[in-house]
Steps between C-alpha positions, in 0.01 A plus 500: 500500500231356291741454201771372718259259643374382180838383313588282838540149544474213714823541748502882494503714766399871415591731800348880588691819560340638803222711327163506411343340183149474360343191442352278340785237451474158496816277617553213224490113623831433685599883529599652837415817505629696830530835682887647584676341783452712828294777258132541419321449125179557485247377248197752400169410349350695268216365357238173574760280401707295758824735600721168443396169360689207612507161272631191618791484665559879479640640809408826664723662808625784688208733343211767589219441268275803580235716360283198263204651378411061487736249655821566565700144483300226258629156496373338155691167507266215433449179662804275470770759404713626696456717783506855523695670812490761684736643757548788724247663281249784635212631331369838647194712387316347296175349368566140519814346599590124416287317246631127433358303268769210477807354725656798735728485788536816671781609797511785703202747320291747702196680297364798643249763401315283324135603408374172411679153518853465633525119364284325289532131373311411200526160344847492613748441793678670723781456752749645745559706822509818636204676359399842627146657373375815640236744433327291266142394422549107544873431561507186345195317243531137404244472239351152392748313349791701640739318808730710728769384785641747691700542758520863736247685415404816596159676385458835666215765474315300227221713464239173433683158555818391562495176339216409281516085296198432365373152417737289268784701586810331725632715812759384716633796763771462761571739713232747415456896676160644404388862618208660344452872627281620199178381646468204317190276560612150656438203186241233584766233555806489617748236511722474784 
């Protein structure tokens, strides 16, 4: 996949037999890289390194990105290129699931298993709907200098906090379902 991945080009759309393969790849600006129609591909990490890197305007969809020793999905596109999306993507099992540093618009993705951070947003920018995260540390970080706007979100059994933005960063929720059952300790504040 790696190889395959690495001789495309803007415009091409690289599609997975239903299988299994390791990773990590990284999906080439203006690639679309997707799972078979109506069939499951999964995505394996295998060492620290992100299971599948996504440059700007890369597309992921239709994909199980599971086992990441690290992050599973990492969106590298910087500020001003295009954005990175993904779609009907789930990440199960692992350390870390979404890291964005750049522009991303997700669709349809549920994390779960997640031992640390379903979503984090690091001097970047993130967008979309329908975002599941269960079983995770934090569901979803927006570090300083990060911005998010979501819509539908769930964050279920987060084993610490649901939502964390710390100062600097930009939040903007609608239509937000929180339920921590992990014990977590209420934060300080909380915005309404």
């Amino acid at each position: 996949l790696a190889a395959v991945l690495e001789v495309a080009r803007p415009g091409d759309h690289v599609v997975l037999a239903e299988g299994s393969y390791a990773g990590p790849v990284a999906v080439p600006p203006g690639v679309r890289l997707s799972g078979p129609c109506g069939g499951t591909a999964g995505l394996h990490g295998t060492d620290e390194e992100p299971v599948v890197t996504l440059g700007p305007g890369s597309i992921l969809t239709d994909v199980v990105v599971a086992d990441a020793v690290g992050v599973a999905v990492a969106v590298a596109a910087s500020p001003g290129a295009a954005e990175a999306r993904l779609e009907r993507v789930r990440v199960r099992e692992t350390r870390s699931g979404i890291s964005v540093q750049g522009l991303a618009v997700v669709s349809d993705v549920s994390i779960e298993g997640v031992s640390r951070i379903g979503v984090s947003v690091r001097a970047g920018d993130l967008r979309g709907a329908n975002v599941a995260v269960r079983g995770a540390t934090v569901g979803i970080q927006i570090a300083e200098g990060g911005a998010a706007s979501l819509e539908r979100v769930a964050v279920e059994r987060a084993r610490q906090y649901g939502v964390a933005a710390f100062e600097g960063s930009t939040l903007s929720l609608d239509v937000l379902s929180v339920r921590l059952t992990g014990g977590a300790e209420p934060p300080r504040e909380t915005i309404g």
